[in-house]
VOROTOR-227257 format. One line per 8 residues: their letters; for each residue x, y, z of C-alpha. Coordinates in Angstrom, 2 decimals, m for minus. Example, Ala and Ser with C-alpha at 12.3 -4.5 7.8 and 13.67 -1.06 7.14 Angstrom:
AS> 12.30,m4.50,7.80  13.67,m1.06,7.14
//
This chain:
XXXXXXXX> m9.32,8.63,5.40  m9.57,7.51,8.88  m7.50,4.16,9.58  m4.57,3.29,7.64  m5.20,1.33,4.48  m2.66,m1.48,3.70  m2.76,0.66,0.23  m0.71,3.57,1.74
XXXXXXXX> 1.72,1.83,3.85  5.29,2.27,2.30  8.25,0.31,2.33  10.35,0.34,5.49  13.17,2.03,3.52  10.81,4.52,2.23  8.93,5.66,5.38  9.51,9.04,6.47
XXXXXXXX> 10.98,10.57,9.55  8.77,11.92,11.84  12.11,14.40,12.82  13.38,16.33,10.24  15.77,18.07,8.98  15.41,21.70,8.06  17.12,22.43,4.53  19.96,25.25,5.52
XXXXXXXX> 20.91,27.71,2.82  17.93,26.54,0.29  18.03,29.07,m2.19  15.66,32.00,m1.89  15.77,34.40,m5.22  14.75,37.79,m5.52  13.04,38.32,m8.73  12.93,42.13,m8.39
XXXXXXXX> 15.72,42.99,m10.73  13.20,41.68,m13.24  10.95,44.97,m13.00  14.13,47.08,m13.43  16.40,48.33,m16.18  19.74,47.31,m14.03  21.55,45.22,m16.13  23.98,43.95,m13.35
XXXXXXXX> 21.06,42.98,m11.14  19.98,41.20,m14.12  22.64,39.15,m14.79  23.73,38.59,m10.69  20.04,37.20,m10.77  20.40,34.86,m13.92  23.67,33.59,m11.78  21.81,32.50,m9.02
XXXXXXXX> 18.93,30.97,m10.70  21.47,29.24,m12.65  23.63,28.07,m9.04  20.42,26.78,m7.79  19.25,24.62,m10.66  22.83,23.19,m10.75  23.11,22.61,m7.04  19.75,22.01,m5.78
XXXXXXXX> 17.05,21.82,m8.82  15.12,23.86,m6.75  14.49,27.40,m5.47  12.09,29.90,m3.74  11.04,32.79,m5.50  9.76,36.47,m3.64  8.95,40.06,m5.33  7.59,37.59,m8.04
XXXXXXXX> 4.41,39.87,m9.25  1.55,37.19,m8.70  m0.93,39.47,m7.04  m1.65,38.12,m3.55  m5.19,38.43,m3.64  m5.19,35.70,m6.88  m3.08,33.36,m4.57  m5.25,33.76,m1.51
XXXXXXXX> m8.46,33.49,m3.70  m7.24,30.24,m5.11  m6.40,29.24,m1.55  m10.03,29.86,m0.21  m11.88,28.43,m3.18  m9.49,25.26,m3.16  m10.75,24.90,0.86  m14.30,25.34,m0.07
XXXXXXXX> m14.13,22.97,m2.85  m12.78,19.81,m0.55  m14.48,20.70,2.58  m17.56,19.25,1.05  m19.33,15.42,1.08  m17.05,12.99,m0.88  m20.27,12.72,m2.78  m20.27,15.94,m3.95
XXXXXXXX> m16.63,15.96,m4.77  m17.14,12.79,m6.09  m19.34,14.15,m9.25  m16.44,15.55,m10.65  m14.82,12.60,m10.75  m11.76,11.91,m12.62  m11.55,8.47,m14.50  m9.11,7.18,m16.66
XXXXXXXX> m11.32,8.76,m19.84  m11.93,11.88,m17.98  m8.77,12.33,m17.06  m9.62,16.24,m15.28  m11.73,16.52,m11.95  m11.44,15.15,m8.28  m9.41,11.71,m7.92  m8.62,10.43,m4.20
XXXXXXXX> m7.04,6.98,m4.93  m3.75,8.32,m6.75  m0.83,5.96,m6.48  2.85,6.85,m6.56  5.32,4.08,m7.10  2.64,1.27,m7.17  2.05,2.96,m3.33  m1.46,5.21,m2.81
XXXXXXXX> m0.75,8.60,m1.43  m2.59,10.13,1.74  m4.52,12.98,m0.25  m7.20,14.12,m2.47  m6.65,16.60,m5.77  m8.63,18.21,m8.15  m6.74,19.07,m11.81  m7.83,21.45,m14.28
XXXXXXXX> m6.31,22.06,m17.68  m4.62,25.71,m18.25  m5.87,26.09,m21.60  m9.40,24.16,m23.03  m9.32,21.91,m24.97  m6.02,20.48,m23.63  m5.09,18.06,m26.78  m3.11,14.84,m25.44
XXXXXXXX> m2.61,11.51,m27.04  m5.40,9.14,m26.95  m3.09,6.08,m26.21  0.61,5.65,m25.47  0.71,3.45,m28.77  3.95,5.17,m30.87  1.22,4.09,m33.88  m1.72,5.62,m32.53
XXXXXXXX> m2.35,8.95,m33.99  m5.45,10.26,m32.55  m5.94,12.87,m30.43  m7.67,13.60,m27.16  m9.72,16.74,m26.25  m9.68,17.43,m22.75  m12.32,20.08,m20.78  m11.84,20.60,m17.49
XXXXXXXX> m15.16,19.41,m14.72  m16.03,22.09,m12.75  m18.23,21.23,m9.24  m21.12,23.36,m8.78  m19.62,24.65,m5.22  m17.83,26.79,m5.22  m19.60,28.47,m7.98  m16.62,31.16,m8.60
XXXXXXXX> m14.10,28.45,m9.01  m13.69,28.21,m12.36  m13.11,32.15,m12.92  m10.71,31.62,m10.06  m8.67,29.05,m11.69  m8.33,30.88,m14.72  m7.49,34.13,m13.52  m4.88,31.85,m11.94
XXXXXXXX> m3.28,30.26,m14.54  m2.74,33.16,m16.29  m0.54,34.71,m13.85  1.22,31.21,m13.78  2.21,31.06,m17.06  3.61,34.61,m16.93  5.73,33.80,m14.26  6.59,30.57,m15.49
XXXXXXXX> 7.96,32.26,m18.69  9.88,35.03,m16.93  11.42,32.06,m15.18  12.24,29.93,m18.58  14.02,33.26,m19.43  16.32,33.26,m16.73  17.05,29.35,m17.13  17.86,29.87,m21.01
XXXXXXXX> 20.23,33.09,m19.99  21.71,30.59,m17.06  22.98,28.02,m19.60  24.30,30.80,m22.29  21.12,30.38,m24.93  19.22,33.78,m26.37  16.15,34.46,m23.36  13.34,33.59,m25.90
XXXXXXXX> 14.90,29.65,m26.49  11.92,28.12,m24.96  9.39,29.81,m26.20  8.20,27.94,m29.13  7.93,25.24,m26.99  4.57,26.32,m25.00  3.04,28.04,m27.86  0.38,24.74,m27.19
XXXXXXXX> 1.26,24.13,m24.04  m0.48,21.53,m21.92  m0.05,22.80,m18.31  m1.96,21.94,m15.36  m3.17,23.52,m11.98  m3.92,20.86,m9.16  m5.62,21.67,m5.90  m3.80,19.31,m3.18
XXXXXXXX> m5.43,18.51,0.38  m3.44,16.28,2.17  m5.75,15.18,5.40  m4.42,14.65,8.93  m2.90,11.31,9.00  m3.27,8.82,12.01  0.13,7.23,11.12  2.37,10.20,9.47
XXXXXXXX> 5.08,7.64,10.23  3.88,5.16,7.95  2.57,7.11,4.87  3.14,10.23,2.59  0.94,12.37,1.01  2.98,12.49,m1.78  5.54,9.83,m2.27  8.81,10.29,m3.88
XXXXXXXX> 9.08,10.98,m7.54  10.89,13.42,m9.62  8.42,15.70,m12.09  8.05,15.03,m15.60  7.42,17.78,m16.95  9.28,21.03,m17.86  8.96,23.58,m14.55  6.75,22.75,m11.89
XXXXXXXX> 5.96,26.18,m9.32  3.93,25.76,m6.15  2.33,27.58,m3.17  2.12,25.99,m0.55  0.45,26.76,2.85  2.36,27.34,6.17  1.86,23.91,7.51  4.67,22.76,5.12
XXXXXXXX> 5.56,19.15,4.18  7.62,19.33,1.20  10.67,16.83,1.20  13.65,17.41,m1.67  16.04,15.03,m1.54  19.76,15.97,m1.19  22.96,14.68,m3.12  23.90,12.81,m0.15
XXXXXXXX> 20.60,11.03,m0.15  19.50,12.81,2.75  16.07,14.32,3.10  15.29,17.84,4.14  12.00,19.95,4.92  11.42,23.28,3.04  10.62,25.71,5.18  7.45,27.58,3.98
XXXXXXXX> 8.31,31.53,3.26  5.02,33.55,3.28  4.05,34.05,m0.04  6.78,32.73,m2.13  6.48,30.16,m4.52  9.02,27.18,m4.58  10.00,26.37,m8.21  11.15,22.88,m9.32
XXXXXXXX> 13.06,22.01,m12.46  11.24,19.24,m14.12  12.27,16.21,m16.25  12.03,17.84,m19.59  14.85,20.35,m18.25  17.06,17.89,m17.52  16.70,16.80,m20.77  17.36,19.97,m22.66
XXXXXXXX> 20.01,20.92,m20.85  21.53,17.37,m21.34  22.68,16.83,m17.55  23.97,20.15,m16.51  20.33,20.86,m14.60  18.86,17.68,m12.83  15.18,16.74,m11.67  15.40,16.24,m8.24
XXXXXXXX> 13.33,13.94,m6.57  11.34,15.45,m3.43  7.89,14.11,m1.76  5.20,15.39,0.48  5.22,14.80,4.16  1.46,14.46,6.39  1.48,14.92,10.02  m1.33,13.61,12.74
XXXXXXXX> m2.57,17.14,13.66  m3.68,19.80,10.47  m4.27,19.39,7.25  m2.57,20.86,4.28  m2.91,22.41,1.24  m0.84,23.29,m1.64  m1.47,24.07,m5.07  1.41,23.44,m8.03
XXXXXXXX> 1.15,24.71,m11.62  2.75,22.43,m13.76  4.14,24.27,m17.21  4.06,21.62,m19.88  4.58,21.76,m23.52  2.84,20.72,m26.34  1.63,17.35,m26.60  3.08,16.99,m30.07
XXXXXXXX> 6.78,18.33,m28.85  9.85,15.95,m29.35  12.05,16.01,m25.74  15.85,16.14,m26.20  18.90,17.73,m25.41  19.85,21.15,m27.01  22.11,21.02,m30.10  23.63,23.76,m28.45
XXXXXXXX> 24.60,22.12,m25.08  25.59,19.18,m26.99  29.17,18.25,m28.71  31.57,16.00,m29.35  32.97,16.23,m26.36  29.56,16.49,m24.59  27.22,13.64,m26.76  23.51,13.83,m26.13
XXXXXXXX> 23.00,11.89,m23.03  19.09,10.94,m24.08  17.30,9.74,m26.95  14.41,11.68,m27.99  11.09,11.24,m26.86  7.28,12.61,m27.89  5.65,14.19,m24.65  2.63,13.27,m25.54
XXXXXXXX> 3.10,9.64,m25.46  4.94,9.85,m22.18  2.35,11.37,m20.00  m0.14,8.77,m21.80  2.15,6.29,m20.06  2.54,7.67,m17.57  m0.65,8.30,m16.64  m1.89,4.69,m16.65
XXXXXXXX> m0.43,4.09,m13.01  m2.72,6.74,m11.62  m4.82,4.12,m12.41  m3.80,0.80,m12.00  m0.62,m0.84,m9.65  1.67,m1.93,m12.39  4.22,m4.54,m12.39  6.57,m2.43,m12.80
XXXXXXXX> 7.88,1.25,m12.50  6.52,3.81,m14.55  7.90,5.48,m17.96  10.91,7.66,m16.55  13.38,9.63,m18.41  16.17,6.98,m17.14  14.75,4.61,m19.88  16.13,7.00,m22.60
XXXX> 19.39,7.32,m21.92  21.79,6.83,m24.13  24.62,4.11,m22.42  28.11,5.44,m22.67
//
């Protein structure tokens, strides 16, 4: 990715600072309590899990129990896997069939983002809608591509996940608890879940002034959880509209409330939209887990945050057949913006 595509240029009002600003007081949870019995910690820690998906839809997380050596494992094998030719990355190709594997030419709002990913599916087959058609019924089975170098990545990735989805359900505990609803009130809702592990590299960038390796969006799905590296480059956007950096905090992982939160909890927790910075000197790496529920699972808000005074904000949606939308502008530019949760909204 040497000099600048026209592709990856954004629009003036969406170029990024090459000064930042450093996020002040961005919330940094201790998930210890969770490994005790004290029922005060407990509940102190629900209240700030809760105070940060109100205030800032996101949050660090420390004392988290993801064992370290998983984390730098993943790490290593991820640099292994894109240090090699494009060729060889290239013959694990994603297309828009194969829809897991090594993709390069990702757009984000019609604009192509400065970096190269590899995705692989939690749980084999991952089941998604073959179309975005509301009348097509088939189905989709999904296996993940795995390169032949490094030959251990595979194990890696699934050792990985594992400890992802345990963490991301310790987490869905303490955002049911935060908005008053029994612990176990998301389960059923990733008893097929579709999640996703992507390996980001985001290249050193000639002109960090003019592109993003990420540009802004919010997440669709339900909880998104990341490690990042200590380069850093994550942007969340404030209320005011302003921009800040999040600092990285060795071995932590920042946590994200998705779309399909906002929707559940009809408002009260929003999706916040953030993007990823490059800079002209390293290179960076980050891998996010993305917890996703079934394909099959109908998105709206709780009957139990909902009332008369209080009316559903959104109409209900199929998952499925949103990220099938969705995922056609990985593909293509479009004419216009993709499927976003905006477009379901009930008008007052």
């Amino acid at each position: 990715m040497g000099k600048v595509d026209p592709a990856f240029i954004q629009e003036p009002e969406h170029r990024p600072r090459i000064s930042y600003i450093e996020g002040e007081g961005f919330p940094l949870i201790d998930l210890s309590p969770l490994h005790s019995n004290n029922v005060s910690a407990i509940e102190g820690l629900v209240k700030e899990v809760g105070k940060a998906c109100k205030e800032w839809g996101f949050f660090q997380v420390i004392n988290h129990g993801v064992p370290l050596e998983k984390r730098q494992k993943i790490d290593s094998d991820s640099r292994k896997f894109f240090e090699q030719s494009l060729e060889e990355k290239r013959k694990v190709r994603r297309t828009e069939k194969l829809v897991l594997g090594y993709y390069d030419t990702e757009h984000t709002k019609n604009v192509r983002d400065w970096k190269e990913v590899f995705d692989i599916a939690v749980e084999e087959p991952a089941l998604i809608p073959a179309s975005p058609d509301p009348d097509d019924k088939e189905i989709t089975e999904l296996y993940n591509q795995w390169p032949e170098y490094p030959p251990e990545l595979r194990e890696t990735c699934q050792d990985y996940g594992q400890e992802m989805v345990k963490l991301a359900c310790k987490l869905f505990e303490l955002i049911a608890l935060s908005l008053g609803l029994p612990a176990d009130r998301f389960r059923s809702f990733f008893k097929d879940h579709n999640s996703l592990i992507r390996l980001n590299h985001y290249p050193s960038c000639p002109t960090p002034e003019l592109a993003l390796g990420v540009g802004r969006h919010k997440d669709g799905g339900a909880l998104t959880i990341l490690a990042q590296d200590d380069v850093g480059g994550l942007e969340v956007k404030q209320k005011d509209g302003e921009w800040v950096r999040v600092k990285p905090t060795p071995d932590a992982y920042i946590v994200n409330v998705g779309d399909i939160i906002q929707v559940w909890s009809n408002d009260k927790y929003e999706s916040v939209e953030h993007r990823a910075m490059v800079n002209s000197e390293k290179e960076r790496f980050s891998v996010p887990f993305f917890f996703n529920p079934a394909h099959y699972t109908m998105i709206k808000p709780l009957e139990e945050l909902t009332n008369e005074q209080n009316p559903a904000k959104y109409r209900a949606y199929n998952w499925g057949k949103f990220t099938a939308s969705r995922r056609r502008s990985n593909f293509q530019k479009l004419n216009v913006e993709n499927l976003q949760i905006s477009h379901f909204r009930i008008s007052d």
